[in-house]
C-alpha positions as CSV (number, residue, x, y, z in Angstrom):
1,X,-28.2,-40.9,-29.2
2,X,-24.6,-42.5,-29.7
3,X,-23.6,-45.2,-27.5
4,X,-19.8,-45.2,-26.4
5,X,-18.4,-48.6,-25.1
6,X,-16.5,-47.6,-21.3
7,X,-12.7,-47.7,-22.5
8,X,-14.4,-45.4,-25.4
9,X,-16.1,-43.2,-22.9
10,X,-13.3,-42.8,-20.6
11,X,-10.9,-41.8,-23.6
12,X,-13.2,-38.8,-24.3
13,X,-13.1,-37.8,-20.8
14,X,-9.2,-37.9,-20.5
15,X,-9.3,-35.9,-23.9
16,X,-12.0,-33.4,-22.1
17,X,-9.8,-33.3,-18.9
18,X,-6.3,-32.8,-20.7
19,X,-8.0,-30.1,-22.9
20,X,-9.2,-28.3,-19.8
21,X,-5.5,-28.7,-18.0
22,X,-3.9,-27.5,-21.3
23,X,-6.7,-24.4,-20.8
24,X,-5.7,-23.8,-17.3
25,X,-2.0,-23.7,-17.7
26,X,-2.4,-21.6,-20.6
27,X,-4.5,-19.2,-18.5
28,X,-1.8,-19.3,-15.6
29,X,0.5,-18.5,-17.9
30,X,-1.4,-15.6,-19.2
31,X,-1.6,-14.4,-15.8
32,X,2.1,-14.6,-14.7
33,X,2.9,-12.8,-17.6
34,X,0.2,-10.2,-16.9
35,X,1.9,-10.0,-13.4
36,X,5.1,-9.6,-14.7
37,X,4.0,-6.7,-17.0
38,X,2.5,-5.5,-14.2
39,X,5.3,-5.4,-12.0
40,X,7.5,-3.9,-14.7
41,X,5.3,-0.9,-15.4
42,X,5.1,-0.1,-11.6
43,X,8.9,-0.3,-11.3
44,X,9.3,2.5,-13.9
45,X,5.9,4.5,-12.6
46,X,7.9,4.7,-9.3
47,X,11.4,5.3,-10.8
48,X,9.5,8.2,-13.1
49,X,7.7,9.5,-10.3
50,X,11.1,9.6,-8.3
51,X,12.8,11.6,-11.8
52,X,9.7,14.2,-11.2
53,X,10.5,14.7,-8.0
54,X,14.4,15.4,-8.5
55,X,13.3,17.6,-11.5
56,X,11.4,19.7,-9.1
57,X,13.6,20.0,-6.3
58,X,16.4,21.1,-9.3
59,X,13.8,23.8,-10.0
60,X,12.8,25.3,-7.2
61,X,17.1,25.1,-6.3
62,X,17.5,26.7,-9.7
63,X,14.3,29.6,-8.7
64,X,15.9,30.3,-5.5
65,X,19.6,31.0,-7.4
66,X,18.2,33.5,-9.7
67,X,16.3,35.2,-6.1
């Protein structure tokens, strides 16, 4: 079993520790941008579902005209 001297040991545990901040950021990152996404596409779901709506009404104004 390797034998690590204490300033050796606590080196590889600031490597570990900055690897696993570097992970989490990454991951936060990856997650605001997923939010982001997320935000955008249900912007334009409601702005499309508001378009289907004023389709329809045009419709049903165009339906009664030809009555």
């Amino acid at each position: 079993m390797e034998q690590r001297t204490h300033k050796e040991g606590s080196k590889h545990e600031f490597k570990g520790l900055l690897i696993q901040t570097n992970r989490m950021e990454k991951e936060s990152t990856s997650s605001k941008f997923s939010q982001n996404i997320f935000k955008r596409l249900s912007q334009h779901l409601r702005d499309i579902n508001k378009f289907i709506k004023i389709l329809k009404n045009l419709e049903q104004t165009e339906c009664r005209k030809q009555n």
